[in-house]
PDB file as gemmi writes it, atoms N, CA and C in Angstrom:
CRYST1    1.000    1.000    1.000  90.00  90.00  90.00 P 1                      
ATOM      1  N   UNK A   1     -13.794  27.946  13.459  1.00  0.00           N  
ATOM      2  CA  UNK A   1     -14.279  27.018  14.452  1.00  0.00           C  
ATOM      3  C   UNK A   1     -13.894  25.596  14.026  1.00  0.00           C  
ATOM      4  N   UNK A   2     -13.143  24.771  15.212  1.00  0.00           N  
ATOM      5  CA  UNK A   2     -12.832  23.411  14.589  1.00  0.00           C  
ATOM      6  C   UNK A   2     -14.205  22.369  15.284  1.00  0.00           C  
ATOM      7  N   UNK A   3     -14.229  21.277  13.975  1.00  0.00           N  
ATOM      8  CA  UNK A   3     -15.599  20.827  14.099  1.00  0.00           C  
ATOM      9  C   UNK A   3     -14.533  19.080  14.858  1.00  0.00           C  
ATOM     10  N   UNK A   4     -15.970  18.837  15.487  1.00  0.00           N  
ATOM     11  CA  UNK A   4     -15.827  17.536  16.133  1.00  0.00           C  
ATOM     12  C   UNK A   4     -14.636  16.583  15.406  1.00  0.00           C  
ATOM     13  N   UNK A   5     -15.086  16.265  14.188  1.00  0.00           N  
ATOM     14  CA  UNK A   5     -14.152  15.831  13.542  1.00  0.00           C  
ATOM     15  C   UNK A   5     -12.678  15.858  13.277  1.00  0.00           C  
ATOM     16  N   UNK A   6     -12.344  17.017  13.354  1.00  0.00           N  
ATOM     17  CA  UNK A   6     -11.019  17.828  13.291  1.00  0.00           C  
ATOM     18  C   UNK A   6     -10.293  17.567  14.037  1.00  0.00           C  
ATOM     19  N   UNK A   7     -10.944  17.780  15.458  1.00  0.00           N  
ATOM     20  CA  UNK A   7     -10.282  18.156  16.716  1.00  0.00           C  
ATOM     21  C   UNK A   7     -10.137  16.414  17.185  1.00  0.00           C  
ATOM     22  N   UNK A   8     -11.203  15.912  16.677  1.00  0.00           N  
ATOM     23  CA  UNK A   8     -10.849  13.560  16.743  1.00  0.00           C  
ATOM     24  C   UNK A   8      -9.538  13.518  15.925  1.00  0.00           C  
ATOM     25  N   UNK A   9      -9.327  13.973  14.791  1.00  0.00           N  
ATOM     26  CA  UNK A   9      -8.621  13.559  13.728  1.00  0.00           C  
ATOM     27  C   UNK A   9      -7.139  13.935  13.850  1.00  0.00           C  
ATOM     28  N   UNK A  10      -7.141  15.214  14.915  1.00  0.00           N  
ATOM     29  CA  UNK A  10      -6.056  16.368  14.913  1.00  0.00           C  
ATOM     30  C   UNK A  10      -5.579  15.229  16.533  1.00  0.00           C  
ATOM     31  N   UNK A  11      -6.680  14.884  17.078  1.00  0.00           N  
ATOM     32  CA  UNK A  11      -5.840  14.080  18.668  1.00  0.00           C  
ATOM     33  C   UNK A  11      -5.267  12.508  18.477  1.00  0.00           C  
ATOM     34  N   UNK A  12      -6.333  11.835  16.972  1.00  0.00           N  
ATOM     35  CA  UNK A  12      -5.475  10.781  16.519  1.00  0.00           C  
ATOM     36  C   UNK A  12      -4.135  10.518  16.303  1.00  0.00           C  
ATOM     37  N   UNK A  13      -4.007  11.801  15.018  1.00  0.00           N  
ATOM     38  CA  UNK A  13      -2.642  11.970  14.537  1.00  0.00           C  
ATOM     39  C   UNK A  13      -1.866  12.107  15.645  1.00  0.00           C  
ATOM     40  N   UNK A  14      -2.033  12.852  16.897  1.00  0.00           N  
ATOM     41  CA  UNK A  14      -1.326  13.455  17.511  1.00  0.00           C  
ATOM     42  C   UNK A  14      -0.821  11.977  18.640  1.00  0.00           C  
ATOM     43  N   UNK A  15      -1.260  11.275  18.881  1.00  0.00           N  
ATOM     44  CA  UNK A  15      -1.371   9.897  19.581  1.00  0.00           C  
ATOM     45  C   UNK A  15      -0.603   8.957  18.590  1.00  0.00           C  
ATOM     46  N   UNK A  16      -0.902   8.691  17.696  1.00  0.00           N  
ATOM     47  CA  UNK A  16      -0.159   8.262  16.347  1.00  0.00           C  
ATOM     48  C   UNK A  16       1.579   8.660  16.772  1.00  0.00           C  
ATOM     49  N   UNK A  17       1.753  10.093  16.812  1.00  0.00           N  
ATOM     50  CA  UNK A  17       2.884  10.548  16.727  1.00  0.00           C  
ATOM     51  C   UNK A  17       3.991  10.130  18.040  1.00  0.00           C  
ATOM     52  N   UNK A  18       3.133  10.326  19.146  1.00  0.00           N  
ATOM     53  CA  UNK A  18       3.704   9.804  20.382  1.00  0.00           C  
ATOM     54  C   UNK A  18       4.283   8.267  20.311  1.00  0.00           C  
ATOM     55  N   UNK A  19       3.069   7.710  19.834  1.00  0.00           N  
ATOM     56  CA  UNK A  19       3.508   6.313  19.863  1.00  0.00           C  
ATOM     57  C   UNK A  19       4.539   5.973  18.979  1.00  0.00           C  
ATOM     58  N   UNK A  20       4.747   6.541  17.931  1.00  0.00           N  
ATOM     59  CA  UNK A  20       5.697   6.381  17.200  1.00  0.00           C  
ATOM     60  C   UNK A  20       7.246   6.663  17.404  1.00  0.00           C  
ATOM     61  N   UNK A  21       6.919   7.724  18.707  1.00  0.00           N  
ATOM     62  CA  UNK A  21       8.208   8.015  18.829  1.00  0.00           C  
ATOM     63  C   UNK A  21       8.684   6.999  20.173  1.00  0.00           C  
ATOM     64  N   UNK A  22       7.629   6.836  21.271  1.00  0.00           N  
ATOM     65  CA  UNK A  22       8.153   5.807  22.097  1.00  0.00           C  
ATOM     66  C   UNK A  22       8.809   4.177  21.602  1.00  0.00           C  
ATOM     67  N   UNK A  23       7.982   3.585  20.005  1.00  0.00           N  
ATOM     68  CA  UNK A  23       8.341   2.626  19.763  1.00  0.00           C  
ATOM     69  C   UNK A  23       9.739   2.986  19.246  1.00  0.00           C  
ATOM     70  N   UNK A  24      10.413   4.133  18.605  1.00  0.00           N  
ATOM     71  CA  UNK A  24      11.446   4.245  18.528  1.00  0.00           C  
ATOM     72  C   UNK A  24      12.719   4.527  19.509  1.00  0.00           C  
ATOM     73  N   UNK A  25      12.104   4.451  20.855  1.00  0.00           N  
ATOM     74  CA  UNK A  25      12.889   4.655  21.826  1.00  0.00           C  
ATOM     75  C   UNK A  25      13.378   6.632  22.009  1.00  0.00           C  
ATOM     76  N   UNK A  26      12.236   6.928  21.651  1.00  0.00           N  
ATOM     77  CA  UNK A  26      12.419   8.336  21.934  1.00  0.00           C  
ATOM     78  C   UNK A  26      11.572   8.773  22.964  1.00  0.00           C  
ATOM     79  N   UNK A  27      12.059   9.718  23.395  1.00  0.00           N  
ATOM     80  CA  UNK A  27      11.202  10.406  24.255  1.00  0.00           C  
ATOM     81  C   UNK A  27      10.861  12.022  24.227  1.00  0.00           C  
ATOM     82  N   UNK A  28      10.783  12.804  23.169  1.00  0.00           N  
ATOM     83  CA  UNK A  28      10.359  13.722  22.484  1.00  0.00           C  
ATOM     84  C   UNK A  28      11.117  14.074  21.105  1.00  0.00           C  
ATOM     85  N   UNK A  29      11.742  15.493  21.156  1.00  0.00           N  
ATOM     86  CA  UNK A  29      12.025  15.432  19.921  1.00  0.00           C  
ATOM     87  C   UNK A  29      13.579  15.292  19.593  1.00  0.00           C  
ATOM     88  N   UNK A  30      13.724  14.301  20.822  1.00  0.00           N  
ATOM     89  CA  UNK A  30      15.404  13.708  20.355  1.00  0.00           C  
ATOM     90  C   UNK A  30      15.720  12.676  19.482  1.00  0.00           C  
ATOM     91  N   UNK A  31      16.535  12.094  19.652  1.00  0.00           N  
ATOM     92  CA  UNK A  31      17.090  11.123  17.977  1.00  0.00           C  
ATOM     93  C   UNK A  31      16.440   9.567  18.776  1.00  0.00           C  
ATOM     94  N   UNK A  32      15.711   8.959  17.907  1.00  0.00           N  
ATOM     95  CA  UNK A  32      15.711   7.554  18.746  1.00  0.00           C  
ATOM     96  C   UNK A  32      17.041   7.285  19.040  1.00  0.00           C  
ATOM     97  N   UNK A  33      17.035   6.220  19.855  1.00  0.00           N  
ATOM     98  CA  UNK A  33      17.820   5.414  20.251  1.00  0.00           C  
ATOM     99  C   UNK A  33      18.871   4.745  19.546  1.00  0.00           C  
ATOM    100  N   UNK A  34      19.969   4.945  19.490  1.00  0.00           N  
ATOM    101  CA  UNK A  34      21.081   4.238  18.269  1.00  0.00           C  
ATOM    102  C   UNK A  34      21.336   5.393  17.028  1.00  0.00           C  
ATOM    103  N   UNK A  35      20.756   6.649  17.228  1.00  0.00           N  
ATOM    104  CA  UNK A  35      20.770   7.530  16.190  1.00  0.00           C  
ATOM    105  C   UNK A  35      19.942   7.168  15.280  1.00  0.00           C  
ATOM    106  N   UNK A  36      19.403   8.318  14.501  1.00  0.00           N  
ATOM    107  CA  UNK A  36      18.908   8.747  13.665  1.00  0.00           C  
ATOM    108  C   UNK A  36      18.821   7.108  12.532  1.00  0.00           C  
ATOM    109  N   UNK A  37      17.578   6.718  12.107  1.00  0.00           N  
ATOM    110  CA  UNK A  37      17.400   5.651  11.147  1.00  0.00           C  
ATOM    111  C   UNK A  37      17.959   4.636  11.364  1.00  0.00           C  
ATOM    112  N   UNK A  38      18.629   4.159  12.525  1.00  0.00           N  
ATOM    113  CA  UNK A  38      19.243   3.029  12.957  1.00  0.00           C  
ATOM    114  C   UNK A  38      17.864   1.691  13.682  1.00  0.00           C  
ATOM    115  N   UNK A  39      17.225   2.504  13.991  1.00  0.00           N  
ATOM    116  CA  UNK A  39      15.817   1.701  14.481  1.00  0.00           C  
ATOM    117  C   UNK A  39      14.238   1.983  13.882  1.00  0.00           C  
ATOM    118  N   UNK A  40      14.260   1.054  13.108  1.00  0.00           N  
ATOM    119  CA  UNK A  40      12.409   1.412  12.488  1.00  0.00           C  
ATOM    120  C   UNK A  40      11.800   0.802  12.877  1.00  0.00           C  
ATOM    121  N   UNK A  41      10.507   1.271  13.686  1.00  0.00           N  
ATOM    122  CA  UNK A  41       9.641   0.844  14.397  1.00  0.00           C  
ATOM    123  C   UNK A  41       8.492   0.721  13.598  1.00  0.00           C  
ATOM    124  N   UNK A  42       7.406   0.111  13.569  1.00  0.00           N  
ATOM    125  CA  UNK A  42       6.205   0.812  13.247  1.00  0.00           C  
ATOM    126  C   UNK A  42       5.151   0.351  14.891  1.00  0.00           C  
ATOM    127  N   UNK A  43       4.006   1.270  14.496  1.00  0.00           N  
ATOM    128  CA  UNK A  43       2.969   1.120  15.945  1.00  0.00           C  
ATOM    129  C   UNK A  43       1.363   0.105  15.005  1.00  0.00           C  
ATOM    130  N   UNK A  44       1.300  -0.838  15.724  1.00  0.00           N  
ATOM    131  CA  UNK A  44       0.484  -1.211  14.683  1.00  0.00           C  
ATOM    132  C   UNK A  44      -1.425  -0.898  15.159  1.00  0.00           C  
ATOM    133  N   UNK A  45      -1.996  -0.829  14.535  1.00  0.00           N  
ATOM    134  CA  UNK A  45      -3.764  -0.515  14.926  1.00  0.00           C  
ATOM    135  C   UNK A  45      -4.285  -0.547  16.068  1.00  0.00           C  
ATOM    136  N   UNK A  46      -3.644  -1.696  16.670  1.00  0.00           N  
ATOM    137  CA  UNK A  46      -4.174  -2.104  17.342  1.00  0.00           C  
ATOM    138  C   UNK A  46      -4.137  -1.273  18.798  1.00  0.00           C  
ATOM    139  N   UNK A  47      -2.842  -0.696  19.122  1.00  0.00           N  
ATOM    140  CA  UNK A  47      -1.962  -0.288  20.113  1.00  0.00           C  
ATOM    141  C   UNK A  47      -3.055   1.210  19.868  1.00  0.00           C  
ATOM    142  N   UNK A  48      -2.785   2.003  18.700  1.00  0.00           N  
ATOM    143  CA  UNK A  48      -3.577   3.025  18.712  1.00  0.00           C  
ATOM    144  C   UNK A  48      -5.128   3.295  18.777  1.00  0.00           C  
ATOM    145  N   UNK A  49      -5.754   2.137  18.474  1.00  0.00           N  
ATOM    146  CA  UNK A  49      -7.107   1.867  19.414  1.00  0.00           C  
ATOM    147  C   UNK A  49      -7.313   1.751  20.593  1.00  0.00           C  
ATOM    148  N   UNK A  50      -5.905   1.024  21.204  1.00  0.00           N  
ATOM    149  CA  UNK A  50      -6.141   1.091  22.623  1.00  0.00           C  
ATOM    150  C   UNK A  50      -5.905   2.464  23.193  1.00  0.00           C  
ATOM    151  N   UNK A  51      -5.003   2.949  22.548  1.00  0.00           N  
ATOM    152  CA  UNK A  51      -4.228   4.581  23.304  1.00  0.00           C  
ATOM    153  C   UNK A  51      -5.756   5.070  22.971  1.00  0.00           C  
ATOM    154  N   UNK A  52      -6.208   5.480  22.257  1.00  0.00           N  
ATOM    155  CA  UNK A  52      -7.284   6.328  21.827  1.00  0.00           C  
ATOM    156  C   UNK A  52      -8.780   6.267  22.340  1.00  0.00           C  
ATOM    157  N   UNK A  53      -8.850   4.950  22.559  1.00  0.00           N  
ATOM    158  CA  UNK A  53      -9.961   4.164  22.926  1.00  0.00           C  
ATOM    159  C   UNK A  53     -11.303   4.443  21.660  1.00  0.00           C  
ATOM    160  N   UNK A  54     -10.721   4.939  20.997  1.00  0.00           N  
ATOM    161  CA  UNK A  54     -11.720   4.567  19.754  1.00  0.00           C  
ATOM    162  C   UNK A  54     -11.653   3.187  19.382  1.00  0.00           C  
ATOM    163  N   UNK A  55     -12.850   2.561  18.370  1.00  0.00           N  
ATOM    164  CA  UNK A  55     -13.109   1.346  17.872  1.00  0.00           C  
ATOM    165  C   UNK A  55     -11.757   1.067  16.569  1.00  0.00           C  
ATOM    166  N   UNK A  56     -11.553  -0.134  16.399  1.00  0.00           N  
ATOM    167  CA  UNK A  56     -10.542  -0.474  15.904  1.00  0.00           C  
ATOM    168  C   UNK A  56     -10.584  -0.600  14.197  1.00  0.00           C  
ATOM    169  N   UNK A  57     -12.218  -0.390  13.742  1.00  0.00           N  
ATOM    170  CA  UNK A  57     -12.666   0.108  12.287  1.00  0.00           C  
ATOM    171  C   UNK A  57     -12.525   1.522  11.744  1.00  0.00           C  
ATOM    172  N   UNK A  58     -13.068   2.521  13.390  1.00  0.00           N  
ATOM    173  CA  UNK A  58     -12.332   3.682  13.029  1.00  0.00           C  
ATOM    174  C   UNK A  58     -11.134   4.264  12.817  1.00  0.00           C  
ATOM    175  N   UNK A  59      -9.893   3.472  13.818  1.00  0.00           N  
ATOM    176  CA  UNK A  59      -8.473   3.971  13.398  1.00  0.00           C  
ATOM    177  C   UNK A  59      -8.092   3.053  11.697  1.00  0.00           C  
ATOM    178  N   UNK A  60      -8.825   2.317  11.991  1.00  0.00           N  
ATOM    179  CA  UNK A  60      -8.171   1.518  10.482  1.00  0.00           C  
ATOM    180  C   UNK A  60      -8.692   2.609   9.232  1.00  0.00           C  
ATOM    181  N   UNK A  61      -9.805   3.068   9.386  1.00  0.00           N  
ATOM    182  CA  UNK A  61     -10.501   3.853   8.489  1.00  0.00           C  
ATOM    183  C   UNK A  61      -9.217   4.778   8.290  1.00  0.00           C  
ATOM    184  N   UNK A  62      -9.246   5.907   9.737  1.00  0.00           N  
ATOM    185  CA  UNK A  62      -8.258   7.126   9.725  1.00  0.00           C  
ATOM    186  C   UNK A  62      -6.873   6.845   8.876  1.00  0.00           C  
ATOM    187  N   UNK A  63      -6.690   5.851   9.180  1.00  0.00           N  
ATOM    188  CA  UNK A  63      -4.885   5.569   8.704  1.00  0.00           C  
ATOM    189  C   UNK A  63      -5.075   4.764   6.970  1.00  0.00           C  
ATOM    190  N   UNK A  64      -5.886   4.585   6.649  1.00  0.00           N  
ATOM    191  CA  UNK A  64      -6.497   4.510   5.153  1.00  0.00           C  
ATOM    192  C   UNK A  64      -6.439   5.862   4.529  1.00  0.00           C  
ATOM    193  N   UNK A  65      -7.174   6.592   5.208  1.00  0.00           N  
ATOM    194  CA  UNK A  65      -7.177   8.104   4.737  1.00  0.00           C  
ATOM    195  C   UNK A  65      -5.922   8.728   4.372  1.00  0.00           C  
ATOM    196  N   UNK A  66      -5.121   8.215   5.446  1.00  0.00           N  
ATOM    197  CA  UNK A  66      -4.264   9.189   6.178  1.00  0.00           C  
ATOM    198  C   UNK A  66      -2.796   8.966   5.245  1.00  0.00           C  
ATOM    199  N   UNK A  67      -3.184   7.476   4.959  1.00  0.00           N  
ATOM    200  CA  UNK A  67      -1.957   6.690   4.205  1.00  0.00           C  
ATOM    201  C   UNK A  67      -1.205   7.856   3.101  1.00  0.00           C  
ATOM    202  N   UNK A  68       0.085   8.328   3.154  1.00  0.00           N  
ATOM    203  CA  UNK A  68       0.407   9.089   1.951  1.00  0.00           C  
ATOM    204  C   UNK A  68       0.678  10.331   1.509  1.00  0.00           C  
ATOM    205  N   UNK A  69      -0.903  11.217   2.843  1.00  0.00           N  
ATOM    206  CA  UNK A  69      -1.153  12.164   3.082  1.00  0.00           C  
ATOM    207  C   UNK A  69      -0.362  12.508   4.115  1.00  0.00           C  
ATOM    208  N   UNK A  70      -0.337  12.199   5.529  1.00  0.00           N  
ATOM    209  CA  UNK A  70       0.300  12.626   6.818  1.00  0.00           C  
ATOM    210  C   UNK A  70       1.388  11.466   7.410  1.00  0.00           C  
ATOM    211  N   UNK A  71       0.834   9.753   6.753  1.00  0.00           N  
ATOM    212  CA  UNK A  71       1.510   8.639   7.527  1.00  0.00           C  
ATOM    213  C   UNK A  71       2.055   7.736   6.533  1.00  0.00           C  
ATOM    214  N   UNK A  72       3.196   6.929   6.640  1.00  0.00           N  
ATOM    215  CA  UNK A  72       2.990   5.797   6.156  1.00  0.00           C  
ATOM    216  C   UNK A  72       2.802   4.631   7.104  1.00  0.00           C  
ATOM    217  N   UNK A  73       1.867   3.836   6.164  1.00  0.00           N  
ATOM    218  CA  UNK A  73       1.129   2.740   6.622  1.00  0.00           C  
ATOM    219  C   UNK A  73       1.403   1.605   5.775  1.00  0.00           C  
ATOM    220  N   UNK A  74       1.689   0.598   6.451  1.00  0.00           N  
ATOM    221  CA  UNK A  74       1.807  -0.601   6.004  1.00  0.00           C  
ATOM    222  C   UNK A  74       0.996  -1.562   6.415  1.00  0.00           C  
ATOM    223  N   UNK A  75       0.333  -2.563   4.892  1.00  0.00           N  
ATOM    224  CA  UNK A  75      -1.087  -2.979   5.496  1.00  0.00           C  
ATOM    225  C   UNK A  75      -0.452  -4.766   4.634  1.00  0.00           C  
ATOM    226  N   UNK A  76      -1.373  -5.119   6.100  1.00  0.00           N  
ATOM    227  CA  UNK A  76      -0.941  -7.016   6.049  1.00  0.00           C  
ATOM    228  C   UNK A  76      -2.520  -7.553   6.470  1.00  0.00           C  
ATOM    229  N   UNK A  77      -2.781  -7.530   5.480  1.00  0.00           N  
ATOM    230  CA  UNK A  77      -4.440  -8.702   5.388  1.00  0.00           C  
ATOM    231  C   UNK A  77      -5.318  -6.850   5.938  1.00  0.00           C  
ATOM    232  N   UNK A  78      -6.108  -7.615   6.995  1.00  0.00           N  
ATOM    233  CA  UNK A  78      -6.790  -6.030   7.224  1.00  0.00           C  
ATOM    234  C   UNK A  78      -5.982  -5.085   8.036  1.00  0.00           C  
ATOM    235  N   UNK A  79      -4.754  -5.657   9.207  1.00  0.00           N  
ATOM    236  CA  UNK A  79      -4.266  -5.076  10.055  1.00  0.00           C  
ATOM    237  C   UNK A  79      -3.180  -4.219   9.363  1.00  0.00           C  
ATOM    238  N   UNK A  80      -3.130  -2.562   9.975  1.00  0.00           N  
ATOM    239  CA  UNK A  80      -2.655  -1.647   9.699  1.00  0.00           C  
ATOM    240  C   UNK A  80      -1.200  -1.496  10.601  1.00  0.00           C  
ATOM    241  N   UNK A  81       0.004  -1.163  10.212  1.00  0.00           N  
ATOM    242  CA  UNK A  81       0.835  -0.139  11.020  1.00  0.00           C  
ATOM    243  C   UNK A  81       1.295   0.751  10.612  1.00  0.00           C  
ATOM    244  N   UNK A  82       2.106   1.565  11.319  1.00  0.00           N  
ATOM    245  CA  UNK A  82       2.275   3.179  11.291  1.00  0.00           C  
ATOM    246  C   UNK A  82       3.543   3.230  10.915  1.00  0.00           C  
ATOM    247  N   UNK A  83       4.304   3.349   9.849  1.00  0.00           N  
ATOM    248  CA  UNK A  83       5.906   3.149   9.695  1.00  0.00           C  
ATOM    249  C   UNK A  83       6.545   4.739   9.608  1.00  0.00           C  
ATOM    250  N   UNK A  84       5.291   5.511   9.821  1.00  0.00           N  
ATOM    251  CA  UNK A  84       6.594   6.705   9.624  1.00  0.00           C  
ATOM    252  C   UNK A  84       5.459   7.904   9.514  1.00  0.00           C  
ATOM    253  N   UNK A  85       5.992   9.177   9.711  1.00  0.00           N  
ATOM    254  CA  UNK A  85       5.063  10.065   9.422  1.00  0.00           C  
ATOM    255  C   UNK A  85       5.643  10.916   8.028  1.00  0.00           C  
ATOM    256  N   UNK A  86       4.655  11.833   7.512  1.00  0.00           N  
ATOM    257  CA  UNK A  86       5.122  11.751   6.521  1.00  0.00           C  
ATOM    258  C   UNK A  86       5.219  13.773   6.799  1.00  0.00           C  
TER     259      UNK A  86                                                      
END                                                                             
């Protein structure tokens, strides 16, 4: 049985991932735009609070967690972005 948590954590990532691929000019699981590593995007906190409509302490929390484990994250003062999945 997946618990509340899981199934938040499992639709974050999963929102995370989308956005990551639109800022790269993709639109599923084709090559961004310009080929492969020619464009690095990152999605920054803020954008994924809005997609999510969760509070903007909780995605910062998630992508703390998450840093290393599933994402890389690059962090400037408190604000977070998403540079890559891992």
């Amino acid at each position: 049985m997946t618990s509340d948590l899981d199934a938040t954590t499992d639709d974050l990532y999963t929102t995370i991932q989308e956005l990551l691929l639109q800022a790269q000019g993709s639109a599923g699981d084709d090559l961004p735009a310009g080929g492969f590593g020619q464009r690095i995007a990152s999605v920054p906190d803020t954008a994924i609070a809005s997609a999510t409509g969760l509070e903007l302490p909780v995605v910062r929390e998630y992508l703390d967690n998450a840093d290393g484990a599933k994402l890389v994250v690059d962090r400037d003062g408190e604000t977070r972005s998403v540079k890559g999945l891992l």
